[in-house]
N, C-alpha and C positions, 0 to 999 in steps of 0.2 A: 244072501244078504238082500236085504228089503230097503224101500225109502226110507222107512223110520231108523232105520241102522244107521243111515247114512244122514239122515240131517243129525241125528246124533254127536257124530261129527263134526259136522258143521257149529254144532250149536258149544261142541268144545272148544272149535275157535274163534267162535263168539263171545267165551267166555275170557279168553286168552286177551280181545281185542279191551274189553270192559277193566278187566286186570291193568293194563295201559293208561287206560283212559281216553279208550277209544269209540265210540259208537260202536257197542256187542254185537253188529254184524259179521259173523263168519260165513265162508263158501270152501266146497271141497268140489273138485272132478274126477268125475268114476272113469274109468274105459275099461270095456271087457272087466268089470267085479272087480278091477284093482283101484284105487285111491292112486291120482299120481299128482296132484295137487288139493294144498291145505294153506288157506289164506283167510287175513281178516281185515278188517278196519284199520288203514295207515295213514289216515289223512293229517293226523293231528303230529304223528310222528315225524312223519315227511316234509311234512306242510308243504301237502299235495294234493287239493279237494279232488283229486283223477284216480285217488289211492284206495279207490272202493276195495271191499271183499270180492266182488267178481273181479272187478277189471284185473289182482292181483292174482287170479286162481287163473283165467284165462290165459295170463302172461307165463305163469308157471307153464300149465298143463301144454301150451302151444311149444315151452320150451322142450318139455318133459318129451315131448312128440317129434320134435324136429320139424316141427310145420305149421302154417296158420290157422287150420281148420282143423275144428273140435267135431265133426259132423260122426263118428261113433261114439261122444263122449256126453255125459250128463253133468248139467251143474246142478249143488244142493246147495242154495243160501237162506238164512235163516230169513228174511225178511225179503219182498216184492223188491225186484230189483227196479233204480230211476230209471228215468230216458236216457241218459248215458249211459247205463251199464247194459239195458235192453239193447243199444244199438251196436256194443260189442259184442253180445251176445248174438245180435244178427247177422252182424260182419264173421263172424266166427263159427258160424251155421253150426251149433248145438244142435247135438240131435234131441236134446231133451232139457227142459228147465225144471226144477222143483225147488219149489218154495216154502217156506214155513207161515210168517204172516203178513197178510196184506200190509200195503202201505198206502192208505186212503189219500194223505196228503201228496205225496211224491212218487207215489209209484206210477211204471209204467202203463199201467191199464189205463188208467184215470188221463194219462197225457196223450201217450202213442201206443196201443195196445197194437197197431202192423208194424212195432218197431222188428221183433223179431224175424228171425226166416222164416219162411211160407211153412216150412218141412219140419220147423221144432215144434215138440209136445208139449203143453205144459199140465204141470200138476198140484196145485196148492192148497194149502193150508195142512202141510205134513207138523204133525206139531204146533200146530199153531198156538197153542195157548201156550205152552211153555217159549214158542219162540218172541213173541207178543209178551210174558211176565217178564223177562229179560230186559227187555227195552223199557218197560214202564218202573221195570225196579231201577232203573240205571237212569231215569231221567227225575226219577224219583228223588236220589240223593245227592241230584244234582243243585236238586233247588231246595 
């Protein structure tokens, strides 16, 4: 299995979130080639703006684990995670992040790019255009 498998994934339940009527961000966590969390967009569901695709992957995958550290596990979210979700992604020492497409307005580059741990990798734009036509289709038929 490769990134592109995996944001695949991801980008299923992104699709899942849009289905809802949610912001089409999806996230999965890998550890050791398994999938043990698959999460998406639940802010509008919950009405909970904390209810990102990571911060619900992370909460899974920490559960799936028994522990609070992700430090052998990778997150895939289809879009640049914010400064909240980079900071749980810090707090939660990912050993690796991949992303699909940038978030020029709110992502976390653009705000606090040392949000994350010293020791995670990142890797972006997996998909990116497909994860990027998602968002713009979806904000598309919003207006």
């Amino acid at each position: 299995m490769d990134d592109t498998f995996y944001m695949r994934q991801a980008l299923t339940e992104a699709r899942r979130a849009a289905e809802k009527g949610e912001v089409p961000v999806g996230a999965i966590v890998v550890c050791k080639d398994r999938i043990i969390a698959r999460a998406y967009n639940l802010t509008e569901t919950l009405t909970d703006v904390t209810a990102h695709a990571e911060m619900q992957a992370i909460t899974a995958a920490a559960s799936a684990l028994g522990g609070k550290y992700l430090n052998e596990c990778t997150l895939y979210v289809t879009v640049e995670p914010c400064v909240m979700c980079a900071g749980a992604i810090g707090w939660s020492q990912l050993k690796r992040l991949v992303f699909g497409a940038e978030d020029a307005k709110r992502g976390y580059l653009r705000y606090a790019p040392q949000a994350l741990h010293p020791k995670t990798e990142v890797t972006s734009g997996v998909l990116a255009s497909e994860c990027t036509a998602l968002m713009k289709d979806f904000f598309a038929a919003r207006r």
